[in-house]
C-alpha positions in Angstrom: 141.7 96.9 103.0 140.3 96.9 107.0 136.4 97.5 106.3 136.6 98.1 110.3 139.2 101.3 110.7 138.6 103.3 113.7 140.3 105.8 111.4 139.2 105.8 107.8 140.8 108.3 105.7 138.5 111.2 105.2 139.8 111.7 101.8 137.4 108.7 100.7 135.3 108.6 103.4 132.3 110.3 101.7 133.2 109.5 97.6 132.1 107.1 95.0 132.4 103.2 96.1 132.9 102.7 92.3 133.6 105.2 89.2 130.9 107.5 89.2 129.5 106.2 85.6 129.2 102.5 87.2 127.5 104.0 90.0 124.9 105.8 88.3 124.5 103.1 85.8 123.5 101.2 88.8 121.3 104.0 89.7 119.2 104.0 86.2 119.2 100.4 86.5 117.7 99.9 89.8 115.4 102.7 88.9 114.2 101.1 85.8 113.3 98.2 88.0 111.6 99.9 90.4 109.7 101.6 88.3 108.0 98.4 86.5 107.7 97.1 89.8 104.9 99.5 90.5 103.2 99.5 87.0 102.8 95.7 87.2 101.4 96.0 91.0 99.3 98.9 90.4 98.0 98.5 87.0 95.3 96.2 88.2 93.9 99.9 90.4 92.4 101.0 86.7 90.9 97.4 86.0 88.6 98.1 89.3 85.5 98.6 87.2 85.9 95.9 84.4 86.9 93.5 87.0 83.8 94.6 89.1 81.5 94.2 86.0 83.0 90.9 84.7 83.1 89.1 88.3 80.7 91.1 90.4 83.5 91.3 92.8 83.0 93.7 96.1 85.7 96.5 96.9 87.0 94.5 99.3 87.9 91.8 97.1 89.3 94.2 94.5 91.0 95.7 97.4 92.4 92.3 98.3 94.3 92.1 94.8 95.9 95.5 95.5 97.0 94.4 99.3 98.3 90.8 99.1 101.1 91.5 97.1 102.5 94.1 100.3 101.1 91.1 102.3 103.7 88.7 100.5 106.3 91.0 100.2 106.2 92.2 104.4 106.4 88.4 105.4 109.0 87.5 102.5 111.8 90.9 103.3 113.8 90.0 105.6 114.8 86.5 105.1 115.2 87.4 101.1 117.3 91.3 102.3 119.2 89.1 104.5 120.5 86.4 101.9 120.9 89.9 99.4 123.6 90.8 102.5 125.3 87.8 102.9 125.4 86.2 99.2 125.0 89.3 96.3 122.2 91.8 96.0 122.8 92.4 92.2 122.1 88.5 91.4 119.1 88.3 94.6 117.5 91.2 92.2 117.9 89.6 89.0 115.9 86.5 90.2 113.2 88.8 91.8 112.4 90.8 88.9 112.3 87.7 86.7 109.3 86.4 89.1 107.4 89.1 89.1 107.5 89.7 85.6 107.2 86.2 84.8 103.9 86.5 87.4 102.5 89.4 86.2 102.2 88.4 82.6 100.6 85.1 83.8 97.3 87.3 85.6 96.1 87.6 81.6 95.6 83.9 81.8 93.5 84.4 85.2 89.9 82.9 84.4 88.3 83.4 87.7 89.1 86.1 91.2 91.0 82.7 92.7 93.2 82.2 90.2 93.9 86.3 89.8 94.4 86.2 93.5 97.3 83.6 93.3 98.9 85.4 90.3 99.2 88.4 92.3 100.6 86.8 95.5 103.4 85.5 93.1 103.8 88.8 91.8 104.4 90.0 95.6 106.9 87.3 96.1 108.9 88.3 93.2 108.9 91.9 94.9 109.9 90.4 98.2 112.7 92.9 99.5 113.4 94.4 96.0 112.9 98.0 97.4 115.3 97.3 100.1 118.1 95.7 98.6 117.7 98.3 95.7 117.6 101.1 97.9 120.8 99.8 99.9 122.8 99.1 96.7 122.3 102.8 95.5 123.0 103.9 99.2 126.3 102.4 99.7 126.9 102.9 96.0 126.9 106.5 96.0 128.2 109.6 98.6 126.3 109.9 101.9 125.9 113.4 101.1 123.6 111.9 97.9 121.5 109.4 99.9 118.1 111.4 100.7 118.1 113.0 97.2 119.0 109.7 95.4 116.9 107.3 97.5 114.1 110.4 96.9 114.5 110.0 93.4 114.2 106.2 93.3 111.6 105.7 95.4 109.7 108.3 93.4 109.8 105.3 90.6 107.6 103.8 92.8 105.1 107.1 92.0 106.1 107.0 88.3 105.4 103.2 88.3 101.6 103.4 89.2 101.0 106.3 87.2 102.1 104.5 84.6 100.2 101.2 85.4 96.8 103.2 86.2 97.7 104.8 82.7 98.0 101.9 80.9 95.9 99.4 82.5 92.9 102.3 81.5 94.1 102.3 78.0 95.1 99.1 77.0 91.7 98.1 78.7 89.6 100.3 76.6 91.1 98.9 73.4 92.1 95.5 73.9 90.5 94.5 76.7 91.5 94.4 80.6 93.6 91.5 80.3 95.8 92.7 77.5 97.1 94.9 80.2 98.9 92.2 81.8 101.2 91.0 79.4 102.0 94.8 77.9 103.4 95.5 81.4 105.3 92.1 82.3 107.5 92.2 79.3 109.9 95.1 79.5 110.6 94.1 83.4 111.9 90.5 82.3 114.3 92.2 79.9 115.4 94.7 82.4 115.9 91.8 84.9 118.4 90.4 82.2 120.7 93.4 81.6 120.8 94.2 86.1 123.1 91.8 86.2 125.7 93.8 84.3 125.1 96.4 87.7 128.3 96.2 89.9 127.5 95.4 93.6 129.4 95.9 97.2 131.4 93.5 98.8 129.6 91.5 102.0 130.7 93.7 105.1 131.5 91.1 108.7 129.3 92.9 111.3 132.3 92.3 113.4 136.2 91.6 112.8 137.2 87.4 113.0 139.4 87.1 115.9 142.1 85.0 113.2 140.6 82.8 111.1 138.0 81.3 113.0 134.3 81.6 111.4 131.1 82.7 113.1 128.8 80.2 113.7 125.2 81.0 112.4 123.7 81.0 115.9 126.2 83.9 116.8 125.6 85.2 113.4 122.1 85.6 114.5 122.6 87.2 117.6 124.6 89.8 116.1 121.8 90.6 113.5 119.4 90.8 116.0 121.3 93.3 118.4 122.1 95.2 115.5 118.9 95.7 114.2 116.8 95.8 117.7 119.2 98.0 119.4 117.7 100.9 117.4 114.8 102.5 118.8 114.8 104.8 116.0 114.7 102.5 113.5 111.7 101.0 115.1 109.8 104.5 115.5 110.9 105.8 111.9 109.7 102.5 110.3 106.4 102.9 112.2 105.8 106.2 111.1 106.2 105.6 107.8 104.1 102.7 107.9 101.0 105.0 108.9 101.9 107.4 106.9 101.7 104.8 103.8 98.0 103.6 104.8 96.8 107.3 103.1 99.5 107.0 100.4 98.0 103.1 99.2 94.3 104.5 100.3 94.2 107.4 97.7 96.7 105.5 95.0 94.0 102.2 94.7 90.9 103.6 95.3 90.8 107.4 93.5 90.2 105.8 90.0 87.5 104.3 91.6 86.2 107.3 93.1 86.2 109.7 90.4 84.4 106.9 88.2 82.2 106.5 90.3 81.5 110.0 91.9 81.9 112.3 89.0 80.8 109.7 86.3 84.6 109.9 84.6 84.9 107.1 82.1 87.6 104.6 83.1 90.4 105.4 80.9 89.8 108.8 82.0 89.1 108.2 85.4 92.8 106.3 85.5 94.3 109.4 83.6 93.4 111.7 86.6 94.1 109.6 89.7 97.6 109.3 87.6 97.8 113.3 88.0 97.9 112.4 91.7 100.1 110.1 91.7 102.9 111.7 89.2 102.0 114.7 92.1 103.3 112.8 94.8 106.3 111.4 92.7 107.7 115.1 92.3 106.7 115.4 96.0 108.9 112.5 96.6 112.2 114.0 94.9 111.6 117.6 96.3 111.3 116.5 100.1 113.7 114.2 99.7 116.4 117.1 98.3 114.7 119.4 101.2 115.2 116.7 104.0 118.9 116.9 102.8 119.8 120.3 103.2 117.9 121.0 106.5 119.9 117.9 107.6 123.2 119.7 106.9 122.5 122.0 109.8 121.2 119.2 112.1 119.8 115.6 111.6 117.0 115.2 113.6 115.3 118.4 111.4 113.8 115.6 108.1 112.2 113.6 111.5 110.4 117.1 112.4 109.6 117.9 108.7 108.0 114.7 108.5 106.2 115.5 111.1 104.7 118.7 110.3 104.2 117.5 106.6 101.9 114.3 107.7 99.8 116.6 109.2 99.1 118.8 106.9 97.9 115.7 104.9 95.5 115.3 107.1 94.2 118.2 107.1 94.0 118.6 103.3 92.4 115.4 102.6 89.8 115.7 105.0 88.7 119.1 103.4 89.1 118.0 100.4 86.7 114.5 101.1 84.8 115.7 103.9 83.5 119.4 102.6 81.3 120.5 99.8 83.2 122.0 96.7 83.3 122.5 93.1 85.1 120.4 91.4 87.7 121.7 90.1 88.8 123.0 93.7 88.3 119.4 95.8 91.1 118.2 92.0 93.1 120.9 93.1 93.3 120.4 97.1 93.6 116.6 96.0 96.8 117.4 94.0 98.2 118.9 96.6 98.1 116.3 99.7 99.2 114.3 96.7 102.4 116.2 96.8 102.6 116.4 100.7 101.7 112.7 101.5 104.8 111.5 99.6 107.1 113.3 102.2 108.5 110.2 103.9 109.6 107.8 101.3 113.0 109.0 100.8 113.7 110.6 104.5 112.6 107.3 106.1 114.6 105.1 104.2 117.7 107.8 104.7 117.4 107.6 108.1 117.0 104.0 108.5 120.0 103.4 106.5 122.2 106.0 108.1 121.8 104.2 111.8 122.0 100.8 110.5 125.2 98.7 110.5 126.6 98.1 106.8 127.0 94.8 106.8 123.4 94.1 107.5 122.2 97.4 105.6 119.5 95.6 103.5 118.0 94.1 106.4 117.8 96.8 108.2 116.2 98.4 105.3 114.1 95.1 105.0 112.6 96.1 108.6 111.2 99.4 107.4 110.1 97.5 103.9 108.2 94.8 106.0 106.6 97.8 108.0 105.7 99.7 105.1 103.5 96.9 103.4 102.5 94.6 106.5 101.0 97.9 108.3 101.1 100.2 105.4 100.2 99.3 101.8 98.6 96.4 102.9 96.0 98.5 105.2 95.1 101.2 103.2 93.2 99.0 100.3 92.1 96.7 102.3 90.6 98.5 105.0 89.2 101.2 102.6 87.4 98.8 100.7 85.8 97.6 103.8 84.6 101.0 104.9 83.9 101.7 101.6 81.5 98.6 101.4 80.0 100.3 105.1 79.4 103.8 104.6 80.8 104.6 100.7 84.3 105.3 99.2 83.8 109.0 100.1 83.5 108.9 104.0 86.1 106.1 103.3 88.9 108.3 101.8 87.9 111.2 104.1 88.6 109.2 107.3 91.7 106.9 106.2 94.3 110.3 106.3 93.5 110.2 110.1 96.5 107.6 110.6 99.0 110.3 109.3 98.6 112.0 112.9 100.1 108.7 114.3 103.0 108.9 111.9 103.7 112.6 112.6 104.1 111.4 116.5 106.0 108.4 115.6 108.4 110.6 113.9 108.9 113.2 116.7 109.7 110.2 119.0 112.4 109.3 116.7 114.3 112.3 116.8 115.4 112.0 120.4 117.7 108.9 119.5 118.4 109.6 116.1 121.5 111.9 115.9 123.2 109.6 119.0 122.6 106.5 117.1 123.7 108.2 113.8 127.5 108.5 115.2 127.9 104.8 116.4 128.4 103.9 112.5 130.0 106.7 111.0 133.6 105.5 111.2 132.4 101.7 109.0 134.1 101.8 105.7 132.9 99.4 102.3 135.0 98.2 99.3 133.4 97.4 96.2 133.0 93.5 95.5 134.4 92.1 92.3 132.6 89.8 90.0 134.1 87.8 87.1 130.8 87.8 85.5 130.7 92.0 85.4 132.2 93.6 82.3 132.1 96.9 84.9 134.0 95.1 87.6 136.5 97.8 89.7 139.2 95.8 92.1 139.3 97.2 95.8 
């Protein structure tokens, strides 16, 4: 089969790679995985005030443990993504989740903030370009006309995940104590890692045909990469603006235990219980733009870049009421809750669009780009840099100013639009076959 057709066959063009059961198999698996991703790097968020009582440890330091794992993972995404490409993303997962499981359960054992530190920048490692290469797998798994609302759905594991870790970590830590937490959430994610490689995967796509037999060289290799990926201006605008917009999303996720411990005198467990409202807010946020982006993209493309815009605004503005003004309680919960649900608006239509301009054959680096935006100038910031202004002028005026890097995004997104629907029909005619695998009991044959 030519995976370079100038005229695919529109009766497959848009279907299944694989039998729809394999496909959403994969789907539940790389779901699963995401979703102890996040529990193992945000269940230390809940553990802010035992830590802080045990150690003496400032927020920035406890912020520290929250941002070196997007640290690890920016500067580890693409050269992992692009070995996913070029060898097999299914087995480049396996060993990833292993790690990170493996690491997590090894931060119970942490005796001092150095040694937590080091466990946590192994857990990052192991999550080095699992987000991309998942979300590529489920892309080019499943129709086009599924991406947004798929890719929605499994980034919202990434929602589900930390409201599960701040859950736990709360509980478990109120019981058995706040390193018990550890190993509770590292198991399950090493047995998951075992059963992903029954997940079928996609055959390795040449960015360009071989003229006969004769190979690329890896220097040429490169250069095709590299014009592949840096020909895109809207790649490099989307990826920015979701970056900023992800500096208020890790802001409120890592430091509203915190906050509501510490402002309204919640106890931790219950303290971890309501900043996981939040979050499981911003998880359904995450599916219901993601099916919204979708359907005003039937009409015309560019319209998720200008609903991402208006939508990152509005963040703004309801965080900074809801921080910045004098309320009851019960109303600054509510107005909280709500730019929970708003500030998740990018997650799905960022990586949609990413994917949708960038060649297949180097799909998961390309997704790796927006991945090593998204924690190098996102998730990395927003804990980090909060706990600094937190340590300044307190965690209020903190997570009242932080929103204000969501009017960036909203401007980085408009940019996008004026090369995005022009970029979008360069790759449309690329077709993929589905690899096969002796070791798969769900193999298909192309």
């Amino acid at each position: 089969m030519n995976l370079h057709s100038a005229a695919p066959r529109s009766d497959d063009r848009d279907g299944y790679l694989v039998s729809r059961r394999q496909a959403w198999f994969a789907f539940a698996m790389t779901f699963a995985l995401m979703l102890f991703d996040y529990i193992d790097r945000q269940v230390i968020v809940s553990l802010f005030p035992h830590l802080k009582a045990a150690w003496g440890l400032s927020d920035m330091q406890l912020g520290s443990l929250v941002s070196i794992i997007s640290i690890v993972v920016a500067a580890g995404g693409l050269p992992v993504a692009l070995m996913a490409d070029r060898v097999s993303r299914v087995k480049s997962i396996f060993v990833m989740a292993t790690v990170w499981s493996l690491a997590t359960i090894s931060c119970m054992f942490a005796r001092n903030f150095g040694q937590l530190f080091a466990a946590r920048a192994i857990v990052g490692l192991g999550e080095t370009g699992y987000g991309s290469v998942g979300g590529a797998l489920i892309a080019s798994l499943f129709p086009k006309r599924l991406r947004t609302t798929l890719l929605g759905a499994f980034f919202a594991a990434a929602s589900l995940g930390s409201v599960l870790g701040v859950m736990l970590g709360g509980v478990v830590a109120a019981h058995w104590g706040w390193k018990a937490a550890f190993g509770v959430v590292g198991v399950p994610g090493l047995l998951l890692a075992f059963l992903y490689l029954l997940v079928p995967d996609y055959k390795t796509v040449e960015l360009a045909p071989r003229v006969g037999h004769a190979r690329h060289s890896v220097r040429s290799f490169a250069r095709q990469i590299v014009s592949t990926l840096a020909g895109s201006p809207t790649v490099w605008w989307t990826c920015l603006g979701a970056a900023l917009q992800l500096v208020v999303v890790s802001m409120i996720w890592s430091w509203l235990p915190s906050y509501f411990h510490r402002y309204h005198g919640a106890a931790s467990d219950h303290a971890g219980m309501l900043a996981a409202v939040i979050v499981l807010c911003g998880a359904v946020g995450s599916v219901i733009w993601g099916v919204i982006a979708d359907r005003l993209a039937v009409r015309r493309p560019r319209n998720k870049l200008v609903m991402m815009a208006i939508l990152c605004t509005a963040t703004l503005l309801v965080f900074v009421t809801a921080f910045g003004c004098t309320m009851s309680a019960n109303l600054q919960f509510l107005l909280i809750a709500l730019g929970g649900f708003l500030m998740m608006c990018t997650v799905a239509p960022t990586a949609t669009v990413v994917l949708n301009v960038i060649h297949p054959g180097v799909r998961s680096t390309g997704a790796a780009i927006l991945a090593l935006f998204q924690n190098l100038f996102g998730l990395a910031v927003g804990p980090f840099v909060g706990g600094l202004l937190s340590d300044a002028f307190g965690l209020q005026v903190a997570l009242a100013v932080m929103p204000a890097f969501g009017l960036f995004a909203a401007l980085c997104f408009l940019l996008a639009t004026r090369t995005y629907e022009s970029e979008l029909a360069k790759v449309e005619h690329i077709r993929l076959d589905v690899a096969t695998s002796s070791t798969s009991p769900m193999t298909v044959s192309a």
